[in-house]
N, C-alpha and C positions, 0 to 999 in steps of 0.2 A: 504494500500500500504506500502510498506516496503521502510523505507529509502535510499536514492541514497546516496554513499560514495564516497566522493574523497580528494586524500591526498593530502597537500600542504605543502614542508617544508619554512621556512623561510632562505632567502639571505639577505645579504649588503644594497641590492639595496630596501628590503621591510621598513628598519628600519629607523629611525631618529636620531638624533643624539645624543639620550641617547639609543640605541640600541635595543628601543620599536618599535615593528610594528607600519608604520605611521596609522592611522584610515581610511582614504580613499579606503588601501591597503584592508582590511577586504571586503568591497563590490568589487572590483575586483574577490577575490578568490570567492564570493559569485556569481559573474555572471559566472565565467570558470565554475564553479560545474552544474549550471543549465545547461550550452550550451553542458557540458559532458551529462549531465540525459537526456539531447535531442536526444541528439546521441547515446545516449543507450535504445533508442525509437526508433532506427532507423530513425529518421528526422536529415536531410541534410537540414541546414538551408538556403544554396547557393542556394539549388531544388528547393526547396519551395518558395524562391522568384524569382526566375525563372522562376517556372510552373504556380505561383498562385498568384504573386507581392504581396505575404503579408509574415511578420515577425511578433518579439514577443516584445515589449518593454516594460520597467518597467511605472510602472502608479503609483506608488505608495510604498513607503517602512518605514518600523520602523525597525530600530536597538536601543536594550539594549546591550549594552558595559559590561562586569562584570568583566575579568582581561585580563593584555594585553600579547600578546605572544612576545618571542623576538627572538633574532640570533638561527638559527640551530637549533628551535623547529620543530617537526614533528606535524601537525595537522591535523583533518578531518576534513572536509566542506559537511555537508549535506543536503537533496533535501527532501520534500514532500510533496506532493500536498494535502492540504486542501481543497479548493473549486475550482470546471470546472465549469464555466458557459459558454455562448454560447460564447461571445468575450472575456473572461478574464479566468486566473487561478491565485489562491492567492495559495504563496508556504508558507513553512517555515523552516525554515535556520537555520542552529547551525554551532558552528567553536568549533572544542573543540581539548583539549591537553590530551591525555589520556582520562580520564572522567569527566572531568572538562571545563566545557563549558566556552568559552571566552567570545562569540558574538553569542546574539539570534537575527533574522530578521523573519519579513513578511513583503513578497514580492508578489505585483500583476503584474502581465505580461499580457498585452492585448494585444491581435490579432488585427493587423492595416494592413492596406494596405498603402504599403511605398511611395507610387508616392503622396496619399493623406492627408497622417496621419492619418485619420479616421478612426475607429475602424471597426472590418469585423467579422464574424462569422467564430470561428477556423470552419476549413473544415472534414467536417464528414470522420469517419476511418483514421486522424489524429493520432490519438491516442488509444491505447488497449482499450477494453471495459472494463479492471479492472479501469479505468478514470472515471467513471460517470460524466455525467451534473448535477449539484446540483440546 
């Protein structure tokens, strides 16, 4: 699968008060990028818990930090799926400024039914079959 791209630049309001992206910030842009590779799946996340009362939540995450970005940087936040299995997908994550990687993550997102927390089996044709179950 080819990586999902999305661009984030950095404002006032990302920074602290030495004009370093605060670190919390970095997982934010990191959940907007997946919720964007969602929707360029064509998944309406609102649908879907509408039609099926299940969504996607994080279960788990590693970030390696390597340099920090600051004011009015332009960066890319990227998407791809390592592992589908029946209730989970493990992604993995870069932030980079040019070609120079900021922030590396793997992230597993499980398929839960929201009324119970409980995890649920993503629903089949969900997702393109370039996705396999692993």
């Amino acid at each position: 699968m080819t990586p999902f791209h999305w661009p984030v630049r950095i404002y006032w309001e990302d920074t602290d008060a030495g004009g370093v992206v605060y670190h919390a910030n970095y997982v934010r842009f990191m959940e907007r990028a997946r919720t964007e590779w969602l929707r360029a799946q064509g998944i309406d996340q609102v649908a879907l818990r509408e039609t099926t009362g299940l969504g996607f939540v994080v279960r788990d995450m590693h970030l390696d930090f390597h340099r920090p970005a600051r004011l009015d940087d332009e960066l890319l936040v990227t998407v791809a799926i390592k592992e589908r299995r029946s209730a989970s997908m493990l992604f993995d994550q870069e932030i980079v400024r040019g070609d120079m990687p900021l922030v590396r993550a793997k992230v597993r997102a499980a398929c839960v039914n929201l009324d119970t927390m409980r995890p649920a089996q993503i629903p089949a044709g969900l997702f393109p079959p370039e996705f396999p179950f692993t």
